[in-house]
C-alpha positions in Angstrom: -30.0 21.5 25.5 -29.1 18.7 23.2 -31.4 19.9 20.5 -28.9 23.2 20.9 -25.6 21.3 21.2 -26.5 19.0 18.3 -27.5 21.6 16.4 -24.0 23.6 16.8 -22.4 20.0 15.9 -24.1 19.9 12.4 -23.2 23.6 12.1 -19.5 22.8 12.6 -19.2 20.1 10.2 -21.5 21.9 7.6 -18.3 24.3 8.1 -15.7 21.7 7.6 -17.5 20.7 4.3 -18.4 24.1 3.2 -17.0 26.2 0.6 -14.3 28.3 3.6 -12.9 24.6 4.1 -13.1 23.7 0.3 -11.0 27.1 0.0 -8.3 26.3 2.6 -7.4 23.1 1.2 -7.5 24.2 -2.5 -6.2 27.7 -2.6 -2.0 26.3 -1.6 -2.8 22.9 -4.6 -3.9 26.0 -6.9 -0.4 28.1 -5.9 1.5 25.0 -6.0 -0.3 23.8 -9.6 0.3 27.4 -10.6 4.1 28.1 -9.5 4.2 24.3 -11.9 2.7 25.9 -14.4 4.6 29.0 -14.4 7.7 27.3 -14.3 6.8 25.3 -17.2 5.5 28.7 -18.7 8.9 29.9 -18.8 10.1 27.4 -20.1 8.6 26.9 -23.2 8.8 30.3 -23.4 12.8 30.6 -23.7 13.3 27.6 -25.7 10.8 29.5 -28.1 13.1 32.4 -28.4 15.3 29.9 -30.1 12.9 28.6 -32.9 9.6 27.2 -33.7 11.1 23.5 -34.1 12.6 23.6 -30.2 9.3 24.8 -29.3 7.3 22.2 -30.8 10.0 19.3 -29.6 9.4 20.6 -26.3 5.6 20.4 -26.0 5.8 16.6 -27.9 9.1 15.3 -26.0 7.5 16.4 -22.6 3.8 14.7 -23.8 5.2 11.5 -24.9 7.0 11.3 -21.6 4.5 11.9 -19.8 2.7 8.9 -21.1 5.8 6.7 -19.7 5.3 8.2 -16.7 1.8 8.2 -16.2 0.4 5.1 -15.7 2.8 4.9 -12.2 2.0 8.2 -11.4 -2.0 7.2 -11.9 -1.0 4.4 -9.4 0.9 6.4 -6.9 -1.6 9.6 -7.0 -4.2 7.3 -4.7 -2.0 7.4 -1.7 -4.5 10.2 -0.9 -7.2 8.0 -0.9 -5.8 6.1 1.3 -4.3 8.5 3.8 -7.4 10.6 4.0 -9.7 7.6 5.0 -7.3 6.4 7.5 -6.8 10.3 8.3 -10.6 10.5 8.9 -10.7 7.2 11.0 -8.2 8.0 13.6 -6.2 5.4 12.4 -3.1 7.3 12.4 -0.4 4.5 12.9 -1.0 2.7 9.2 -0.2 6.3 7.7 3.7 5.8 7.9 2.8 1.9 6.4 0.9 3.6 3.7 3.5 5.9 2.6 6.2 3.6 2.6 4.4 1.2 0.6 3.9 4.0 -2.3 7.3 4.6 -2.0 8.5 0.8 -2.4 5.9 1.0 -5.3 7.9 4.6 -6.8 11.3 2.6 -7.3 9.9 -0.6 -8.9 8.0 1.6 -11.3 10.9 3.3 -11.9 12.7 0.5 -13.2 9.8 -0.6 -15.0 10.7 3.3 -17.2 14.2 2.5 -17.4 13.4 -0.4 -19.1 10.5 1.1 -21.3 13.1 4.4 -21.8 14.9 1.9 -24.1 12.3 2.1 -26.9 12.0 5.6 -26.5 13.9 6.1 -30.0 11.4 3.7 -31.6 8.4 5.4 -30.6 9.7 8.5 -31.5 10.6 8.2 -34.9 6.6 6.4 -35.6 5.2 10.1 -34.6 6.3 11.2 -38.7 7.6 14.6 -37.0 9.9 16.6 -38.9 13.6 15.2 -38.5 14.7 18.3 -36.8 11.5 17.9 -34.4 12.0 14.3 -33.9 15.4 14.8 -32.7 15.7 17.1 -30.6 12.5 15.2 -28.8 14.0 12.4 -28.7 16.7 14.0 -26.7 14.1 15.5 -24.5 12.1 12.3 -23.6 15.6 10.0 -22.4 16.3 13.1 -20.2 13.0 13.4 -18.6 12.7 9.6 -18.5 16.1 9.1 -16.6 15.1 11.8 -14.1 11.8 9.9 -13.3 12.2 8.5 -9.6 12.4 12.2 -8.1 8.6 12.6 -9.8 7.3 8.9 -8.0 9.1 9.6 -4.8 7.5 13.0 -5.0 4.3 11.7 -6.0 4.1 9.6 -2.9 5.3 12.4 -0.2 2.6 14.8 -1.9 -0.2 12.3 -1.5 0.8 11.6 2.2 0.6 15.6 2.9 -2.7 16.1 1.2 -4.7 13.5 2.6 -4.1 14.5 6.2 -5.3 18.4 4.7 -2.1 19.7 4.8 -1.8 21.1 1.1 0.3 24.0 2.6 3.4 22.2 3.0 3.3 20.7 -1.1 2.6 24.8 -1.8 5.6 26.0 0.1 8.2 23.1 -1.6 6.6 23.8 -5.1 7.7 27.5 -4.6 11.5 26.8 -3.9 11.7 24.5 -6.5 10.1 25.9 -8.9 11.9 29.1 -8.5 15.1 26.8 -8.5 14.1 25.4 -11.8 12.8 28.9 -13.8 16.7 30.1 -13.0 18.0 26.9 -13.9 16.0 27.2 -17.1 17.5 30.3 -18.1 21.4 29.3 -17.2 20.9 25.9 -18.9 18.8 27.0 -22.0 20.5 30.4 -22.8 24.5 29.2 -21.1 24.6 31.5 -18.8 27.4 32.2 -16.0 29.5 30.1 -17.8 27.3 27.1 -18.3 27.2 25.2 -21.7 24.1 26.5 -24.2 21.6 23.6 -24.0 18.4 24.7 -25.6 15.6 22.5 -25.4 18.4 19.6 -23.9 19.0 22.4 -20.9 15.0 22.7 -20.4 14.8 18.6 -19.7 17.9 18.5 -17.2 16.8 21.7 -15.4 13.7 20.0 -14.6 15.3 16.9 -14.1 17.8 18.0 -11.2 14.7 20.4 -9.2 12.1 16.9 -9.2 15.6 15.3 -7.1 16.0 18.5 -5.0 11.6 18.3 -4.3 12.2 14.6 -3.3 14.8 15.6 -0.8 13.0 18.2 1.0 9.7 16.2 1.5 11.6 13.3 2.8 13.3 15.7 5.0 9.9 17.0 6.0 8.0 13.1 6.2 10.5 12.1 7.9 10.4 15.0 11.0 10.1 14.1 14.8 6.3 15.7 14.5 5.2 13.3 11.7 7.1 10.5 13.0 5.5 10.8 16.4 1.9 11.5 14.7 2.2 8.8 11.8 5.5 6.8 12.4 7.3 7.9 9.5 11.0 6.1 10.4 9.8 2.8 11.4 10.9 0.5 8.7 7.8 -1.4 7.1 8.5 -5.0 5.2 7.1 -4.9 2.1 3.5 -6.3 2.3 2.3 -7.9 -0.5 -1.2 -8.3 0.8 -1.3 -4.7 1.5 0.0 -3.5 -2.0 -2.4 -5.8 -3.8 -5.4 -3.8 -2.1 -3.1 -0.4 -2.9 -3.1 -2.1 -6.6 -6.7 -2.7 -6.6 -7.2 1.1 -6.3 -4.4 2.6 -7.9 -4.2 0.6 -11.2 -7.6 1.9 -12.6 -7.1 5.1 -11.7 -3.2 4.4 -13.3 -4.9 3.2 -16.3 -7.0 6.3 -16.6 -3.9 8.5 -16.0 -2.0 6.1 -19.0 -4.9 6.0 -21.4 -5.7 9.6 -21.3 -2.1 10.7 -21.5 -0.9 8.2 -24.3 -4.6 9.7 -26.7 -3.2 13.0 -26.2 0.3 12.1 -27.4 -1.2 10.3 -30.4 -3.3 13.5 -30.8 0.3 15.6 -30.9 1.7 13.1 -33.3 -1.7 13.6 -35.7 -0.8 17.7 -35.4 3.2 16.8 -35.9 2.4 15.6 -39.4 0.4 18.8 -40.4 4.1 20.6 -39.7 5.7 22.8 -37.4 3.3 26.2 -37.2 0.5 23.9 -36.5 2.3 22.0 -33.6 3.6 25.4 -32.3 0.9 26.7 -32.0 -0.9 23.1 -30.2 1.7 23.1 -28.0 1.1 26.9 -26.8 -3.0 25.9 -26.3 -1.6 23.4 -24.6 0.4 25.2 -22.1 -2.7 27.0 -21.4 -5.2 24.4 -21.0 -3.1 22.8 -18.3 -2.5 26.6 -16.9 -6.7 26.8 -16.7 -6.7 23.1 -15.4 -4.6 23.9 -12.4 -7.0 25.7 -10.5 -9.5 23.1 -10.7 -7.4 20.4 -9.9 -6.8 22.4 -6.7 -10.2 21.9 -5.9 -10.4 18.5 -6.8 -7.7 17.6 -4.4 -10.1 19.3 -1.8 -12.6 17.0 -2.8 -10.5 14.1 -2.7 -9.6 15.0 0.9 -12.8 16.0 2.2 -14.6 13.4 0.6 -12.0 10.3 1.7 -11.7 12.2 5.7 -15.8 12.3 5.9 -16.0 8.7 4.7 -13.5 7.5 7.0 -14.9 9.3 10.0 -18.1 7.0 8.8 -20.3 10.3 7.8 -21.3 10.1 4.2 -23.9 13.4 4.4 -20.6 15.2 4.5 -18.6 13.3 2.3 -21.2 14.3 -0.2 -22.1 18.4 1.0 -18.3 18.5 0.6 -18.2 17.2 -2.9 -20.9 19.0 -4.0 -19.6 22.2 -2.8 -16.1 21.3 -4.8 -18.5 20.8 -8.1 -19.9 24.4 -7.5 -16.6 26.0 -7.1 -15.2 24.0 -10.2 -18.3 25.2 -12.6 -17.7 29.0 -11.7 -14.0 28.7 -11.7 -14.1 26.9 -15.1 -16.2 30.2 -16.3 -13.6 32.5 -15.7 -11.6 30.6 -17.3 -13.8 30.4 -20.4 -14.1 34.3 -20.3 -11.0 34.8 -20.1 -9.8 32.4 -23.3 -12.7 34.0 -24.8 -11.3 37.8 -24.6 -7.6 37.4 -24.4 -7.2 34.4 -26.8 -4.6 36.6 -29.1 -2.5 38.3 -26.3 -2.0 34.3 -24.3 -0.6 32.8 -27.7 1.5 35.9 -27.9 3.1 35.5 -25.0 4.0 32.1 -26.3 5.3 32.7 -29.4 6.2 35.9 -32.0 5.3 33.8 -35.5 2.0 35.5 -36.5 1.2 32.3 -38.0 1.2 30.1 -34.8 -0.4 33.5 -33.0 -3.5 33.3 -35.2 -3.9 29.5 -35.1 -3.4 29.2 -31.5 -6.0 31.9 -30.6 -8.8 30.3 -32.7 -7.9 27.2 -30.8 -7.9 28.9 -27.7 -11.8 30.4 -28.3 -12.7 26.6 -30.1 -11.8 25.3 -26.2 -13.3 28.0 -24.2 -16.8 26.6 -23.5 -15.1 23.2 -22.6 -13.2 25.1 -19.5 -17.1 25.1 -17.9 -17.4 20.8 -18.1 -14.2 20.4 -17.6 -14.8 22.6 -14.1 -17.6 20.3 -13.2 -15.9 17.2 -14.4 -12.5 17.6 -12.9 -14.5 18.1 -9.3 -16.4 15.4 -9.5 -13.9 13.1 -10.1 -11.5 14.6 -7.3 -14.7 13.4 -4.9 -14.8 9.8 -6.5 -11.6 9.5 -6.0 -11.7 10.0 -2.5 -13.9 7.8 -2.0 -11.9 4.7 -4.1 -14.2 5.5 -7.5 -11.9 5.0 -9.6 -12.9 2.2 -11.9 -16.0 4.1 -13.4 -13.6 7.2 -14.6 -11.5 4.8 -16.3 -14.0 3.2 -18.4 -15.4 6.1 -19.4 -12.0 7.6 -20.1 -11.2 4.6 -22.3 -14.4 4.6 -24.1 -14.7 8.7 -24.7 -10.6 8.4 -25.3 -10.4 5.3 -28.2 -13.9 5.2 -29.6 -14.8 9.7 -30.0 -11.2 11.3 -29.5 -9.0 10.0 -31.4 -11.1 8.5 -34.3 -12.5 11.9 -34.9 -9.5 14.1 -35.0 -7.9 11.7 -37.6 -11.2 12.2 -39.3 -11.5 15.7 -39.4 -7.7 16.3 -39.2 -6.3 13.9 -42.3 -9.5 12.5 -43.7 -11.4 15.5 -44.2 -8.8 17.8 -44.3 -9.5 20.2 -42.0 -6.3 20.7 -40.2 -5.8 21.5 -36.9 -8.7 23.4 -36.4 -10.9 20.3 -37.1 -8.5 18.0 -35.0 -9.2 20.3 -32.0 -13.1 19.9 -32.1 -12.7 16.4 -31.1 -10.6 17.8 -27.9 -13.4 20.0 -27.5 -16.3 17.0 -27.6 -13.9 14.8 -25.3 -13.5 16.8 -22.6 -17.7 17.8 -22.7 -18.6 14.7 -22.7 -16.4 13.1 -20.2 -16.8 16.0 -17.5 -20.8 15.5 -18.2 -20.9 11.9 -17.5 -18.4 11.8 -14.5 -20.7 14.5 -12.8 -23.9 12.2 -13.3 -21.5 9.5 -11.6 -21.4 11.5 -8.5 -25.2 12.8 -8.8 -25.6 8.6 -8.6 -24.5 8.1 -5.2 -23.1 4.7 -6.0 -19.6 6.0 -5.3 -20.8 5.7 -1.3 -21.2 1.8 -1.4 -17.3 1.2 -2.3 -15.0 0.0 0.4 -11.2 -0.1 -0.1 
């Protein structure tokens, strides 16, 4: 009889770190990733109908500020970690402490980016775009950077959600407000219902106002008798400063991974912005579908942070790592399809992008260049979802700091300036990066040595 009832206990939890419970916390991060993306998507796609400069200021304005922004949102991205290990340990009451203390962490960072904002103008001008380009960047990058809190405060409410496993909530806010922002894109780009033509300008403050209206619904929703009950949500929490040293401990690696990586692909953008407009078109539209093929798998990553941080708080690490395992499988075929389809439709994407033949035909050798990285970058990405979970998060950034400053970047100056090969050759470095780091952050988890960290 116990053999029996111990044998439908390791059936159930082979279910709860199988690929049905992989799917149910990864399908609503893939919709809410994807209603991103497509927001994004249309973006870039009206400010193209204006002209190839506003499209290229887009893609580099939103990339350099995104390296402002991403150390602190490296930081604020573990509050998953932390939730789903407390999650998993039936500690429920720290949750609401937790939170809070990401949040407390959202608005000093955010002052830390008003501050940084004021250089803005500085960096900018060191890129050696086109002044056209620079300028209408520039613009760009103070907007985005001004909006920042509602994407920290956001940051932390998401991380909250996912690590108890509820990823449908984040899905169903990322819907409204994306749909909020694709209409505000096309009043505030185009002038529409007597609104004031923006362009590119309109793009930055549309996305600007939806990350404040995202922050108000998801403290709306954190803040609910239900979660208060469960996680005591309204209870005001002094600011620890033991407590957010051992947040620091985890979150600045994986902030400094978020940073580094970021900041080599804006110096990357500024290589391309020297080789001229077409060129950073057409970077920009590869772009947009790199982080469109990237979204799915981050879905499932965030299932294996989840899984993985839950199992090792409930103290059973043969499920932490069945669950992780099962993430890496689903990442590998997912990145497939996504290699097939860059592979077949690399012509008709670009398209859809831009009408300039010239960006149509570099973008879609760029597009099949990248295709076989969409398998390691499957494998990767889930692999390091699982670390994270379980507080990894100092390996990835070394080896995202070595792969980054030492292969990257070196090599796509080479082969882009040096050698003259263009963008083209400044892409194959892109291509060797992500292979290389997806390869060696998959061994990292094959180690087991992630299962010895406490945090």
């Amino acid at each position: 009889m116990n053999d029996i009832l111990s044998n439908n206990k390791s059936k159930e939890t082979d279910f709860h770190a199988g690929y049905y419970q992989v799917w149910i916390l990864s399908y609503p991060v893939v919709i809410t990733m994807f209603a991103q993306t497509l927001s994004g998507l249309f973006g870039t796609m009206m400010v193209g109908r204006i002209n190839t400069a506003q499209l290229g200021a887009a893609g580099l304005g939103s990339m350099i500020g995104w390296a402002f922004l991403s150390f602190f949102n490296g930081i604020i991205s573990t509050a998953s970690t932390f939730v789903a290990q407390d999650y998993g340990a039936k500690e429920y009451k720290n949750i609401g402490k937790t939170v809070w203390h990401y949040i407390y962490i959202a608005f000093a960072s955010y002052i830390f980016i008003l501050i940084l904002g004021i250089g803005s103008s500085f960096l900018m001008s060191l890129i050696g775009s086109s002044a056209e380009v620079e300028a209408y960047s520039n613009t760009y990058l103070k907007i985005q950077l001004s909006f920042g809190i509602g994407i920290f405060i956001s940051f932390s409410f998401i991380g909250f959600f996912r690590g108890i496993g509820d990823t449908k909530t984040p899905m169903y806010i990322s819907i409204i407000v994306n749909a909020f922002c694709i209409l505000l894109f096309y009043i505030l780009i185009f002038g529409k219902f007597g609104f004031p033509r923006l362009e590119v300008k309109g793009m930055a403050v549309a996305g600007g106002i939806s990350s404040i209206l995202g922050t108000i619904i998801y403290l709306t929703v954190f803040l609910s008798k239900k979660n208060d009950n469960l996680y005591q949500t309204r209870k005001f929490y002094k600011f620890d400063l033991k407590y957010t040293k051992r947040i620091i401990r985890i979150g600045l690696p994986a902030g400094i991974q978020f940073f580094l990586d970021t900041a080599s692909f804006s110096v990357f953008t500024s290589f391309i912005a020297r080789m001229g407009n077409v060129q950073l078109a057409a970077s920009n539209a590869v772009m947009t579908f790199l982080n469109a093929s990237f979204m799915p798998l981050f879905g499932i990553s965030v299932a294996a942070t989840t899984l993985v941080g839950q199992f090792i708080g409930a103290k059973n690490l043969e499920m932490a790592r069945k669950s992780g395992y099962t993430s890496i499988k689903i990442g590998g075929l997912v990145g497939t399809v996504m290699a097939v389809i860059f592979l077949v439709f690399s012509k008709q994407l670009i398209a859809l992008i831009s009408k300039d033949l010239e960006v149509i035909n570099l973008g879609s050798k760029l597009l099949i260049l990248l295709s076989v990285t969409r398998i390691t970058e499957g494998i990767g990405t889930c692999s390091g979802g699982g670390l994270r979970g379980a507080g990894d998060t100092k390996f990835p950034m070394f080896v995202g700091l070595i792969y980054a400053w030492t292969v990257f970047i070196p090599l796509a100056y080479l082969l882009g300036h040096v050698l003259h090969k263009g963008a083209i050759g400044a892409w194959v470095s892109v291509a060797l990066y992500i292979l290389l780091y997806g390869i060696t952050v998959f061994i990292r988890f094959l180690s087991g040595k992630w299962q010895s960290i406490r945090i």
